[in-house]
LOSE-900216 format. One record per residue (C-alpha): z, x, y. Coordinates in steps of 0.5 Angstrom, whole numbers, plus 500, padded with zeros to 3 digits. Example, Ala and Ser with C-alpha at 12.3 -4.5 7.8 and 13.67 -1.06 7.14 Angstrom:
2
516525491/514527498/
! end
This chain:
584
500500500/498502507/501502514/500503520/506507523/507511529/509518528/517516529/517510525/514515519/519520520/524514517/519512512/520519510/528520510/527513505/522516500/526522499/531519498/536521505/543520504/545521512/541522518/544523524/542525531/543525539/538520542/532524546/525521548/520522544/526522538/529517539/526512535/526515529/533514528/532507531/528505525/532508519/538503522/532498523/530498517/533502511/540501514/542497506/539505503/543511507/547512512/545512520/549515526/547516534/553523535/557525541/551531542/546535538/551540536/556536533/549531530/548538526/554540524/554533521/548533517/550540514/557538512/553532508/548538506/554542504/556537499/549537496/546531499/539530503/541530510/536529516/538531523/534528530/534531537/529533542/527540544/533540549/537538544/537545539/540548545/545545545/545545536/543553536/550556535/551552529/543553527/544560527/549561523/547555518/541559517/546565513/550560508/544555507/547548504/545547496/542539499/537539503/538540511/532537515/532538523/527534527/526536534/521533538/518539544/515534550/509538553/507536560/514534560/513527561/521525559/524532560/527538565/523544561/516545557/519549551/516551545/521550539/518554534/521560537/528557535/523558527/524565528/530566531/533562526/529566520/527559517/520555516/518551521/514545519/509542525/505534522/498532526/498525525/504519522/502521515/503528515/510526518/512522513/508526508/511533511/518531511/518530505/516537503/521540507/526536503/523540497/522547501/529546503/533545497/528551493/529556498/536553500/534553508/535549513/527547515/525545523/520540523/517540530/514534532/511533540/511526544/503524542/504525535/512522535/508516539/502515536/500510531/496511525/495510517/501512512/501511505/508507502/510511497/517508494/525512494/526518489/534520489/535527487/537528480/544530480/552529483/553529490/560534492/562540494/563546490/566551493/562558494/567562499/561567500/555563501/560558506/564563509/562567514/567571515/564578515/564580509/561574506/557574512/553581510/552579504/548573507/544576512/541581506/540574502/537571509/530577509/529577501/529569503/524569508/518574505/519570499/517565503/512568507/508570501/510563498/507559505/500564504/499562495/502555494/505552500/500545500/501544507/496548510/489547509/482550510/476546513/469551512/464550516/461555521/462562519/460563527/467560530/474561526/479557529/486557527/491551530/496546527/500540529/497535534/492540537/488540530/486532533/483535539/480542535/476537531/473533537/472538541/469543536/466538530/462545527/468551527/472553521/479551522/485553518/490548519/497551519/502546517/508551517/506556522/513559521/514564518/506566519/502566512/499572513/494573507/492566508/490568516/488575513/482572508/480566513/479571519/475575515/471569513/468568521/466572526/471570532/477567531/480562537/489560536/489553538/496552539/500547545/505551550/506558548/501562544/507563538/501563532/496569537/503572538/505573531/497574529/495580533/502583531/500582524/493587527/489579526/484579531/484573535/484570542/488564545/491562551/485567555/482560553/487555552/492554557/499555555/502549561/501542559/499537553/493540550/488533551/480532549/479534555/483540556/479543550/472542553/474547558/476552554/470551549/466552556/470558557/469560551/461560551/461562559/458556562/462551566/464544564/460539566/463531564/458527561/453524566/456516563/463520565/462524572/464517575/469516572/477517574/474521580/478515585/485518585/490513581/495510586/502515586/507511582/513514582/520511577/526508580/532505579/532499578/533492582/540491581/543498578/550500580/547507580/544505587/551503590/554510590/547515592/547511598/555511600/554519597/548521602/553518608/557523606/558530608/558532601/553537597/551533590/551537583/547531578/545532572/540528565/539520566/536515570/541517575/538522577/532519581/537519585/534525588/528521591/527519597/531514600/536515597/536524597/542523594/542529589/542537590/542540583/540538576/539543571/542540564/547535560/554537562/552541569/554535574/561536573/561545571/556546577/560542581/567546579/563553580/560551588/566548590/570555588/565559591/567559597/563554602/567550605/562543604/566538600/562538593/561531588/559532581/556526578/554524570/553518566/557516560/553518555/553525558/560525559/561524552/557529551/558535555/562533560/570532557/570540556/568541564/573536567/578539562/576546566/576542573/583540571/586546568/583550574/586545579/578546582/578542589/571537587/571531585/567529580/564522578/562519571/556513571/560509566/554502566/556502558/550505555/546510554/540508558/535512560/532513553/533506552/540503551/543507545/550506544/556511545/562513544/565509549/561502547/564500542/558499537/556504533/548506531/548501524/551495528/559496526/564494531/567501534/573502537/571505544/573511548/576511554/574514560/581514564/584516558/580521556/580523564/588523564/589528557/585532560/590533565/587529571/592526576/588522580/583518577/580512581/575506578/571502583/565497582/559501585/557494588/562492592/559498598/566497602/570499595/565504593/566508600/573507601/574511594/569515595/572518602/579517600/578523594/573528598/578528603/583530598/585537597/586535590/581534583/579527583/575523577/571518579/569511574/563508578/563501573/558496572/553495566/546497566/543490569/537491563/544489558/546484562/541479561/542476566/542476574/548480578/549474583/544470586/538471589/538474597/533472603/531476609/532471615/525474619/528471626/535475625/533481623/532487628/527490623/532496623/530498615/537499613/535495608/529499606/533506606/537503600/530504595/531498592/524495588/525489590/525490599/518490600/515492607/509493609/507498615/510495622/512488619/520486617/521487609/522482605/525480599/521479592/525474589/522475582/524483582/531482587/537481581/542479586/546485587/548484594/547491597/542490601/546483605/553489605/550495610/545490613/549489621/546483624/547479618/540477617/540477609/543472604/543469598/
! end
């Protein structure tokens, strides 16, 4: 039987096949929906659960590993920074189960604050890495790493990227094949105990690993293939590329490499020696080229193909006209079209989110604004120019801590969502308070983990499988931390969002911040009531419009208005505008 599924609905149909026990993870796009469609459809077969962050996700699955189970792991590319300490060292001990990392890299960064390539963290790491071209081979390819996991006893990194996760094509069902023998843990201190001594030892055993399975990959491994054709052009690529190379040069011979780490090299010697010239056709970094040419493989690649952005179509034809030393020229069907720029839409908060409440009160102040991952962070746009730093999950508060012990004499607000707070922010505000850092740091708390799609968190008392949870608190937890003050307010209300806001920036004194009130898109209904602008009251001041919100329309010199189909009736606009010309 047949399906037509996208990549990440796949990547579940793979963990159900091969008989997965636990898979775990931390929700990041274009991850997230993978684990979403095993709660979704297999939660009745193995256990699914979202983690606190990346790191402890890992920990987890390798502990299920560790007892001999099948253990899958998800995560976008930014996640296996976060994963890499317990990577490194899980690479030494291997798990008699098999442990699976899915991670999903985002060329062109449509969704991230980096373009990183994560085979590198392959290699690093001494262990293979497996990389699907289309939905089959990601149901097909988790498979195998199962298989190559439990043989070599290694981790095995599947990388996927945002088209091959989000896109949809043909996979064949196959049923669910459970591993022959006892799930438990046996106890082998030499290979499960780094100690040094032990640790030694395992590091020997990692190298003889890795050349067995480098010549393995080059022999029997079936997840690489060749397709002859032209002698002229060899071109040697792997993941989503390969779609773009088929397109773009329908007549060269390719060696799709299903595991480009580590690099079978007799297989890219002998498909070299085959063709005349040699083109790496690979997205972001020249990882393969690199590896090639220091194996003394002649080849080219990113003197043709660029290593910044998502490889398209498109993309390849200019470099096939490099290549040829022509210019490309669309064809005459094509020349007119797209030449008319798109108009700009850039993201923002929605009508009626709480975020908008403490970006504008926040750029009243005289304050500098550490920011960090989630849909507040388009705070930083205009006209709520609200955010001064982003860098990652857990710098709102650090970086806060940092630049207000820096010396400068601006007061310093950090800010972070709840689903970042229990992520990475607890160990920060724990530094905050131990050091007595004069700063106040704020936590978003709209009760759910919004900007990927509204997973559940520690603090919404659900878990990933639909199971009632006991939630964690964030003033609890601010409080153990050894925070003496700490204040909870509803962003809505502007008069209370203002007063707490001055009230702890003018402290010489830590503060914590709870800016409450639920993601409208949970709510399923409006905030309040609808608002209008009395066009005969307002003075065209455009306070209104300075709060950025969607639903405030305004045309060059004409008074703004409010589109009662977007407006969520949060009243913001009707609190700051002074000639109270805006009511429900």
């Amino acid at each position: 039987m047949k399906q037509l599924l996208s990549g990440n609905e796949a990547f579940a149909r793979g963990m159900y096949e091969a008989g997965v026990t636990l898979a775990v993870g931390y929700p990041g796009t274009p991850s997230t929906e993978i684990l979403e469609n095993c709660a979704k459809h297999y939660k009745d077969t193995f256990r699914c659960e979202w983690a606190p962050n990346e790191k402890v996700a890992l920990e987890v699955a390798a502990g299920a590993a560790m007892a001999g189970a099948r253990a899958c792991v998800t995560m976008k590319h930014v996640g296996l920074n976060v994963a890499a300490d317990p990577l490194m060292s899980i690479a030494y001990t291997g798990t008699p189960g098999a442990l699976i990392i899915i991670v999903a890299d985002d060329p062109g960064m449509h969704s991230s604050q980096n373009e990183q390539d994560s085979r590198h963290y392959a290699r690093f790491a001494k262990v293979p890495v497996l990389e699907p071209a289309d939905s089959a081979e990601a149901k097909d390819f988790l498979k195998e790493a199962i298989e190559i996991s439990e043989k070599y006893r290694t981790p095995v990194i599947i990388r996927t990227s945002t088209r091959v996760s989000h896109s949809r094509s043909m996979v064949e069902l196959e049923e669910r094949k459970m591993p022959e023998r006892e799930i438990g843990f046996q106890k082998d201190p030499k290979n499960s105990v780094l100690i040094p001594a032990f640790a030694r030892q395992c590091r020997v055993a990692v190298e003889e690993r890795l050349h067995q399975i480098i010549e393995d990959n080059s022999e029997s491994w079936t997840v690489n293939r060749v397709e002859k054709g032209s002698e002229k052009l060899g071109i040697v690529t792997e993941g989503i590329a390969y779609q773009y190379v088929k397109e773009i040069f329908p007549e060269a011979s390719v060696l799709k490499l299903g595991c480009a780490w580590p690099l079978p090299e007799k297989l890219v010697r002998e498909f070299a020696a085959s063709v005349e010239k040699v083109l790496v056709v690979e997205e972001v970094e020249d990882f393969t080229e690199t590896n090639m040419k220091a194996a003394g493989i002649a080849c080219e690649g990113k003197k043709y193909v660029p290593n910044i952005g998502e490889l398209s179509a498109d993309v390849l034809r200019v470099s096939r006209a490099k290549l040829e030393g022509t210019e490309y020229q669309p064809c005459a069907s094509c020349q007119n079209v797209g030449t008319e720029p798109l108009p700009n839409r850039p993201p923002t908060l929605c009508a009626g989110c709480p975020h908008r409440g403490i970006f504008y009160a926040l750029n009243k102040l005289n304050v500098d604004v550490t920011g960090d991952i989630g849909c507040y962070s388009l705070g930083v746009q205009p006209p709520l120019n609200a955010l001064d730093t982003i860098i990652c999950m857990g710098t709102g508060f650090s970086m806060a801590h940092g630049m207000a012990q820096s010396g400068q004499k601006k007061k310093v607000v950090g800010v972070l969502g709840d689903s970042t707070f229990f992520h990475s922010g607890i160990t920060g505000l724990l530094n905050i308070a131990w050091n007595k850092v004069n700063c106040t740091v704020i936590v978003l708390d709209n009760r759910i983990t919004a900007m990927t799609g509204h997973q559940d968190n520690p603090g919404t008392g659900k878990t990933l499988m639909g199971e009632a949870s006991d939630a964690a608190d964030i003033m609890e937890i601010g409080r153990a931390c050894g925070m003496k003050n700490i204040a909870k307010f509803d962003p809505l209300n502007y008069d209370e969002t203002m007063a707490t806001l001055k009230k702890a920036t003018e402290s010489d004194e830590p503060w914590l911040l709870i800016s409450a009130s639920p993601c409208v898109l949970i709510m399923k209904e409006r905030v309040g009531n609808v608002r209008k602008i009395d066009a005969e009251k307002c003075k065209n001041c455009r306070v209104c419009v300075k709060t950025g919100c969607p639903a405030i329309e305004c045309m060059g010199k004409e008074k703004p208005t409010i589109n009662p189909i977007v407006c969520n009736g949060c009243s913001l606009c009707n609190q700051v505008c002074k000639f109270g010309a805006i009511s429900e």
